[in-house]
C-alpha positions, 0 to 999 in steps of 0.5 A: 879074238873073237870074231863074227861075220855079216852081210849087209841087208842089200847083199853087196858088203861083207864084214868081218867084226872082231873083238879083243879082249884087253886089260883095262879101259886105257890099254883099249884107248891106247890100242885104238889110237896106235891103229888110228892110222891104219883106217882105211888100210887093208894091213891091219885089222881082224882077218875076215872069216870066210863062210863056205856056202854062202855070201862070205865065201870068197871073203878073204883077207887079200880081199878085205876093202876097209878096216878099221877099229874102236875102243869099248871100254876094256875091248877092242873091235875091229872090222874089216870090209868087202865086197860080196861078189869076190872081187880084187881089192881095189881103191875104193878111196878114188870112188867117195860114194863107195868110200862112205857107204863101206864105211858106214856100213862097216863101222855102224855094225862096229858100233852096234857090236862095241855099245854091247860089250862096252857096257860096264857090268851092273852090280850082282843083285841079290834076291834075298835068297839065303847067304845075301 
C-alpha cells in the first residue's frame, strides 16, 4: 500500500489517500464492490498517516470521519477523512452539509490520484535507435 496525505486548501480536512496494487483489473472491481459497504464507515479503508509538525499531526486512524475506496483498473484507492483540528470522531451523517463537503473533498482527491494510475501503460516507443 502505498500511502500520501493532503490538507485541503481552506485547512479544515485531512485526507489520508492509499493505493493497492492488485492482480488484475477484475480482483480491484471485486475488491471495490466487497468494500461498497464500508462507505462512510470509519472500520475499513487505509489508515491515516499522521504528519508530525504540521496540520496532519493528530490525524489518527480513531479519528478518521469518512472512508471509502475505488477501483482504477488493476488498483485499489482508498481514502479516509478528517478534520484538521484534532477533533473526536463524530457522526458527520446527522450533519448533510459536512457529510457532502468531507465526501467530496475526500473522494475528489480520490479520484484525481485513481485517473493517474489507472491509466493503462501506452505501448514502449522505439526511436529507431539499434536493437528496435
Amino acid at each position: 500500500m502505498l500511502r500520501a496525505t493532503y490538507v485541503d486548501g481552506t485547512g479544515s480536512y485531512v485526507i489520508t489517500v492509499g493505493v493497492a496494487a492488485m492482480p488484475g483489473s477484475a480482483q480491484a472491481r471485486a475488491a471495490a464492490q466487497e468494500l461498497a459497504g464500508a462507505g462512510g464507515s470509519t472500520g475499513a479503508g487505509v489508515r491515516t498517516v499522521p504528519v508530525a509538525g504540521g496540520l496532519a499531526a493528530t490525524f489518527t486512524d480513531s479519528r478518521r470521519q469518512l472512508s471509502d475506496s475505488m477501483a482504477a483498473g488493476p488498483y485499489l484507492v482508498f481514502y479516509a477523512i478528517g478534520y484538521t483540528d484534532g477533533r473526536p470522531t463524530v457522526p458527520v451523517s446527522a450533519d448533510g452539509y459536512a457529510k457532502a463537503e468531507m465526501t467530496g473533498a475526500g473522494a475528489g482527491v480520490a479520484r484525481a490520484v485513481a485517473s493517474v494510475v489507472g491509466k493503462p501503460v501506452p505501448p514502449p516507443h522505439c526511436p529507431g535507435s539499434p536493437g528496435c
